[in-house]
C-alpha positions in Angstrom: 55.3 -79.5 -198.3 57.5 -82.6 -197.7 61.5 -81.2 -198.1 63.7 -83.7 -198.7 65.6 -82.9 -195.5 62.9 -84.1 -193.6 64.0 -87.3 -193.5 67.1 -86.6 -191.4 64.6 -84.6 -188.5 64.6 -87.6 -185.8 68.9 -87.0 -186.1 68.9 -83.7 -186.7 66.7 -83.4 -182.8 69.0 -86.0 -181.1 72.4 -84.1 -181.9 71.3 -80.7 -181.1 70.3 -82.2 -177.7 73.7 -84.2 -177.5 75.4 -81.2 -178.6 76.0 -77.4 -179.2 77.4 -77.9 -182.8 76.6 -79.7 -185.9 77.4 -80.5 -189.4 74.9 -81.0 -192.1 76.2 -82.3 -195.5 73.2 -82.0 -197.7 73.1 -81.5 -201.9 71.6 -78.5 -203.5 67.8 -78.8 -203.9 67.3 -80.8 -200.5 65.8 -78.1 -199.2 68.4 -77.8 -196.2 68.1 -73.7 -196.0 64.1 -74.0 -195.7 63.9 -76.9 -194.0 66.6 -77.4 -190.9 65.3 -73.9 -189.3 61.9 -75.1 -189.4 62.9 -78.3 -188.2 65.0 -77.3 -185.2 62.1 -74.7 -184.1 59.9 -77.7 -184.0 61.8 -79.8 -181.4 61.2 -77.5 -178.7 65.0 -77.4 -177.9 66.0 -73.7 -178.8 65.4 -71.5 -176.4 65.6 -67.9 -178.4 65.9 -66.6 -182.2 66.9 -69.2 -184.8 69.4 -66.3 -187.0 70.2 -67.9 -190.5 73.0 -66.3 -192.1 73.1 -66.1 -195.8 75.8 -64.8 -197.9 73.4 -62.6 -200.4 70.7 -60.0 -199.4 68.0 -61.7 -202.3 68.8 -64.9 -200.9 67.7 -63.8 -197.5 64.1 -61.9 -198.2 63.4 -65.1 -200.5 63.6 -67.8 -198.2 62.3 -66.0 -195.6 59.3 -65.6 -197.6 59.3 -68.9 -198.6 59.4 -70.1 -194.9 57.1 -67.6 -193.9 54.4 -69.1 -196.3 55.2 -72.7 -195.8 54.4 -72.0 -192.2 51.4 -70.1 -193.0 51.9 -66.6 -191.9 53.4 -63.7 -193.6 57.2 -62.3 -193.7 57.4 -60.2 -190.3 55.9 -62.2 -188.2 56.6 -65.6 -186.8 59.6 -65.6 -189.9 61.3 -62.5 -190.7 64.9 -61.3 -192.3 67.1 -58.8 -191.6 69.6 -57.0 -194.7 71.9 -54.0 -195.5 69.1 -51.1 -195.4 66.3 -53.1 -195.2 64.6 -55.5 -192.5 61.3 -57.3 -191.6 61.2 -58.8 -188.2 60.5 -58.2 -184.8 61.3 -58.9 -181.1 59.1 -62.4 -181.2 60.2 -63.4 -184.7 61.5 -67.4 -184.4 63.2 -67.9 -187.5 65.3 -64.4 -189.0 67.3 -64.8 -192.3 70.5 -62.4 -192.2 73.4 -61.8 -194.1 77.0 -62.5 -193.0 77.3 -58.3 -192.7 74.5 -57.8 -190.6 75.2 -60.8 -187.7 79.0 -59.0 -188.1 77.2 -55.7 -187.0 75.2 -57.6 -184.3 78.0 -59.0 -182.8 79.5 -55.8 -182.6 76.4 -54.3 -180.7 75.5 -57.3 -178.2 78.6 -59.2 -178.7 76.5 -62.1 -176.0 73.7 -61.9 -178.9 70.9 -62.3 -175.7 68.0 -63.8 -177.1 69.4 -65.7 -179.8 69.5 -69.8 -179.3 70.6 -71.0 -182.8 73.0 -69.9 -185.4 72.8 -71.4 -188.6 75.6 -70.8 -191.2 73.8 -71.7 -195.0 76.3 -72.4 -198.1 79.0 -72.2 -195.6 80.8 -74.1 -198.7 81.2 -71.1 -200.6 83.5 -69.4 -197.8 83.4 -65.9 -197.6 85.9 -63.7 -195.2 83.0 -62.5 -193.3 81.1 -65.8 -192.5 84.1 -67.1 -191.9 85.1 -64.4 -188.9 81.7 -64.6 -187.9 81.8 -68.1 -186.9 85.2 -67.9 -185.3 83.2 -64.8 -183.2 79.9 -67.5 -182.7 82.0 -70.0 -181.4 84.7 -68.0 -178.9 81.3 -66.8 -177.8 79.5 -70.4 -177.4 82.7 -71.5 -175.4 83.0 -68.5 -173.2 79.6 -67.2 -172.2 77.0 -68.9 -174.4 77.9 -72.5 -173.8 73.9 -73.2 -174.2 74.0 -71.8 -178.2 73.6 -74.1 -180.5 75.4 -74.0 -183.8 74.9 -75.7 -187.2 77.3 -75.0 -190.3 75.5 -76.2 -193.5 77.3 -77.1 -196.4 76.8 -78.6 -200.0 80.3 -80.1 -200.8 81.6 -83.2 -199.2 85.2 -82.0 -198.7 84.2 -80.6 -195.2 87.0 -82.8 -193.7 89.1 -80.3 -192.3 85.9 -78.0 -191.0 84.7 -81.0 -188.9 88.0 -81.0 -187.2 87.7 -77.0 -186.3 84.4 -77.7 -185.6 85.2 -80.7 -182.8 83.3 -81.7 -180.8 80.6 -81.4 -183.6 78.0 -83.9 -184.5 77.8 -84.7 -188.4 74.8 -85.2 -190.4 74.8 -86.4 -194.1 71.0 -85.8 -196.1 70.4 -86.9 -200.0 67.9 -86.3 -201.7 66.5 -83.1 -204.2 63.6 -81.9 -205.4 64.4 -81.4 -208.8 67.3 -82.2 -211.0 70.2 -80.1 -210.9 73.2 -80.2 -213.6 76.4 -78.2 -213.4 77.8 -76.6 -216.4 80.6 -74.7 -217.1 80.6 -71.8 -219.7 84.1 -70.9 -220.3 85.1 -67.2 -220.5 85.3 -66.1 -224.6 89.2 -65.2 -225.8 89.9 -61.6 -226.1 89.3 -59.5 -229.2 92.9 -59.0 -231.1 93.2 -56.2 -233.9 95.5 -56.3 -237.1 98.9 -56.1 -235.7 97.8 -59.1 -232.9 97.4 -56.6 -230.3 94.8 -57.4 -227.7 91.8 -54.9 -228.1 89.7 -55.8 -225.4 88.6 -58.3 -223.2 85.0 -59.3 -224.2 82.4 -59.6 -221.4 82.0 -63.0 -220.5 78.6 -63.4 -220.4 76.9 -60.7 -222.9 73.9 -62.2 -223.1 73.2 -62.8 -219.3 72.0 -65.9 -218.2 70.5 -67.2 -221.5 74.1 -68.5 -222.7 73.6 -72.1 -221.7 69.7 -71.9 -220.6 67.9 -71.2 -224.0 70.0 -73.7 -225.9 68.0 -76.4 -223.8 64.6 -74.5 -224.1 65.0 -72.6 -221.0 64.2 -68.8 -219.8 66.6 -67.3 -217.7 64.7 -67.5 -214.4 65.3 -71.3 -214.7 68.8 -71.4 -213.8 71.6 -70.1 -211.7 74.9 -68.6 -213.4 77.7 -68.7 -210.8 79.9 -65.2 -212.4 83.6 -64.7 -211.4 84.0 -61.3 -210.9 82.1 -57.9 -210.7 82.3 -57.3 -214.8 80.4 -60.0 -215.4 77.8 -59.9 -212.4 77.7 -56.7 -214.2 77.2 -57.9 -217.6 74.1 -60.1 -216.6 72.1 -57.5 -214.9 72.8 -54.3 -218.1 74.3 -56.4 -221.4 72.9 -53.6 -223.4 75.1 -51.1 -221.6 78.3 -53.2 -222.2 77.2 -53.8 -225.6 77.5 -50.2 -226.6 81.1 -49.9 -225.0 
């Protein structure tokens, strides 16, 4: 399968042998959290674990079977992940996916991380308190013991001005490209419920009917699309909306 991301490979190779950290800029659907791990263990230049830390547990066990298949073996193996009370991977794994928890607990149990040559931080754009003290931790730890690590923060955004400047000396790398169409849009939260008098009743869940608010107005099924939620109500609300229905 030819990623999108691809195309960057011959830049991607020279700047993690210039350097120990780089940037990737690269649009949603480029294939950049398949593709730059398999990538980097291709150029020969890691010498250890490639750890890819993902924000979300179901994030982690699917690419890592998607990786696992596109290299032709089997999750475990060559490609494995690593989650809160659950992992698939061994000493000789190259490529592990792992959430921002578990590198946190790693750090905290081989703080050196021996055996690990590569760090990858994935939708680094959507900033979370614990990726983000977990690459403070990566990079204190490439600057005092591990200068040999090499570090790549992957984001989707273009506002990554200010990271490139914690980042420094970091190499920056820019890839377009997707493999299928994505479109953004925004499904405003309902008003609340008032009674007679005017007096707020309650605050209706925002998204009742799950993911097939915007989706099946265009013809879709819910497994089509993504719904970005705000808060734990409604991540709620999408996984039971029969449960909050009979509130």
């Amino acid at each position: 399968m030819e990623l999108p991301v691809f195309k960057i490979r011959g830049k991607l190779e020279k700047c993690v042998q210039g350097g120990g950290r780089v940037l990737l800029k690269a649009p949603t659907g480029s294939g950049k959290s398949t593709g730059v791990p398999v990538m980097l263990l291709e150029t020969g230049e890691i010498n250890g674990m490639i750890i890819v830390v993902q924000p979300r547990r179901i994030a982690a066990r699917l690419l890592a079977g998607f990786v696992a298949s596109l290299m032709g073996g089997k999750v475990g193996k060559e490609v494995g992940y690593a989650v809160r009370f659950d992992g698939c991977y061994n000493e000789n794994s190259k490529i592990v996916y792992v959430t921002d928890g578990v590198l946190q607990r790693w750090l905290r149990d081989d703080p050196e991380l021996e055996g690990v040559g590569a760090v990858l931080f994935d939708e680094f754009h959507e900033r979370r308190l614990a990726s983000d003290l977990s690459l403070a931790r990566i990079l204190e730890l490439q600057e005092t013991q591990r200068t040999e690590l090499k570090v790549l923060v992957m984001s989707a955004t273009l506002e990554t001005e200010e990271l490139v400047g914690y980042l420094q000396p970091c190499e920056v790398l820019e890839a377009g490209g997707r493999m299928y169409p994505v479109e953004i849009v925004y499904n405003p939260p309902p008003a609340p419920r008032r009674g007679k008098h005017g007096t707020m009743e309650s605050m209706p869940v925002g998204s009742r009917s799950g993911l097939s608010v915007a989706p099946r107005s265009w013809g879709w099924t819910p497994r089509d699309g993504r719904e970005l939620v705000t808060n734990h109500e409604y991540w709620s609300s999408c996984l039971a909306p029969s449960r909050f229905a009979e509130q």
